[in-house]
C-alpha positions in Angstrom: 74.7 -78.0 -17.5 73.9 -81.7 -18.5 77.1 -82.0 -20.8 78.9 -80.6 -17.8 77.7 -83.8 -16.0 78.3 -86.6 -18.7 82.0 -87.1 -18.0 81.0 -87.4 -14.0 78.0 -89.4 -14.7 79.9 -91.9 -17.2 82.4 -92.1 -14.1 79.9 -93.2 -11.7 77.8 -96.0 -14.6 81.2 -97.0 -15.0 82.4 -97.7 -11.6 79.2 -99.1 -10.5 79.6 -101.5 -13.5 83.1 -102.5 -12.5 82.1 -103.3 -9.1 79.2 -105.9 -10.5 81.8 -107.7 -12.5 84.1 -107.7 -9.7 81.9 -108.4 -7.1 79.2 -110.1 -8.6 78.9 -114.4 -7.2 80.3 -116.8 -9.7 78.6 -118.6 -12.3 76.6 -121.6 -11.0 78.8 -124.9 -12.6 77.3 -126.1 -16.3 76.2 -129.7 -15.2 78.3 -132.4 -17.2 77.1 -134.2 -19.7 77.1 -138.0 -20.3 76.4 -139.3 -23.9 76.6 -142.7 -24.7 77.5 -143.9 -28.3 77.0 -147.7 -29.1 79.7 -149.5 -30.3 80.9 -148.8 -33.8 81.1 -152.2 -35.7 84.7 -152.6 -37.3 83.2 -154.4 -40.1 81.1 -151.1 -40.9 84.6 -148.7 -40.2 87.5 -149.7 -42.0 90.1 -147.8 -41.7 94.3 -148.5 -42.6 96.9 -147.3 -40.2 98.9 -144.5 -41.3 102.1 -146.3 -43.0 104.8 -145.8 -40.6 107.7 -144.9 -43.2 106.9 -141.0 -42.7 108.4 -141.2 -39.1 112.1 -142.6 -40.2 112.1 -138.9 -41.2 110.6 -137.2 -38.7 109.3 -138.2 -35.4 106.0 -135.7 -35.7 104.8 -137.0 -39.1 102.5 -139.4 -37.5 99.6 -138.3 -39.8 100.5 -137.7 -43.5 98.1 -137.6 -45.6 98.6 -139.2 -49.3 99.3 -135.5 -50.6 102.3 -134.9 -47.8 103.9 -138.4 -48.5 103.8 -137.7 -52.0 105.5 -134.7 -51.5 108.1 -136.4 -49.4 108.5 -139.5 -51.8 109.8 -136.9 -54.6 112.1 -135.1 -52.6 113.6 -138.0 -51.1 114.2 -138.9 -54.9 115.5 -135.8 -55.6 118.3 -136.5 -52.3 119.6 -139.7 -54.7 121.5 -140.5 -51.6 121.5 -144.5 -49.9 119.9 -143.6 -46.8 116.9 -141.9 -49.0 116.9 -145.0 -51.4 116.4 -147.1 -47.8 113.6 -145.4 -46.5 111.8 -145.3 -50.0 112.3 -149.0 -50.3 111.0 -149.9 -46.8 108.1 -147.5 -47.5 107.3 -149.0 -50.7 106.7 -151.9 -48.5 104.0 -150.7 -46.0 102.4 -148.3 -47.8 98.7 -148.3 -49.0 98.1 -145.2 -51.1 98.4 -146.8 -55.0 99.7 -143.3 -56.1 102.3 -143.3 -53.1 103.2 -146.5 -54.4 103.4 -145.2 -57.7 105.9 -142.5 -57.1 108.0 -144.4 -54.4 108.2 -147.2 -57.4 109.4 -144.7 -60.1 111.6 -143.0 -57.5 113.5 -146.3 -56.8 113.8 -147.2 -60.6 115.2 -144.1 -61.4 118.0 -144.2 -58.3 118.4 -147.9 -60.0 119.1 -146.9 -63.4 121.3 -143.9 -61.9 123.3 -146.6 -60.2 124.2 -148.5 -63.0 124.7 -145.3 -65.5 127.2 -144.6 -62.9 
C-alpha cells in the first residue's frame, strides 16, 4: 500500500515545492559595497603602453602580448609584400619588447637583402 502512494505523495512534495519557489517573496537586496583604494603611485607602477603597430592589422588587437606580436612579426615576413615591410618598419619604431624588436629587425633585413637579390 505505501509504494502505491509514493508516486501521489512525490506529486504533492513536489507541487508544494513549486509553489515556495514561485510564490515565495524576493530576496532582500545585498547592500553595496564601497571600498576605497589609495592612490597607486606611478613611480611604484610602471607600466608601457601596448605598441600600437598590432592595430594597422587589425582593429581588435589592442592587447598583444609579446608572444602574439612575435607571431605576427614572422608572418608578416613571410607576406614579403610592401605594405607588410611598412607596417614592420613603423612597428620597429614603437615597439618595446627587445625580442619583438629582434625579429621585426631580422624580418626587415631579410625583405632588404630580398630586394636587392631581386
Amino acid at each position: 500500500m505505501t509504494l502505491q502512494l509514493l508516486p501521489a505523495l512525490l506529486a504533492v512534495i513536489g507541487t508544494a515545492l513549486l509553489a515556495i519557489a514561485i510564490f515565495a517573496p524576493p530576496a532582500p537586496a545585498r547592500p553595496v559595497a564601497v571600498a576605497f583604494v589609495a592612490p597607486v603611485n606611478e613611480r611604484a607602477v610602471e607600466r608601457r603602453a601596448e605598441p600600437a603597430w598590432p592595430r594597422s592589422i587589425d582593429a581588435r588587437a589592442t592587447t598583444c602580448d609579446a608572444n602574439a606580436r612575435l607571431a605576427l612579426a614572422d608572418a608578416l615576413a613571410t607576406v614579403r609584400a610592401p605594405w607588410a615591410e611598412a607596417i614592420l618598419a613603423s612597428a620597429l619604431e614603437n615597439e618595446h619588447d627587445d625580442a619583438v624588436r629582434a625579429v621585426i629587425g631580422d624580418a626587415l633585413r631579410r625583405a632588404a637583402a630580398a630586394r636587392r637579390s631581386a
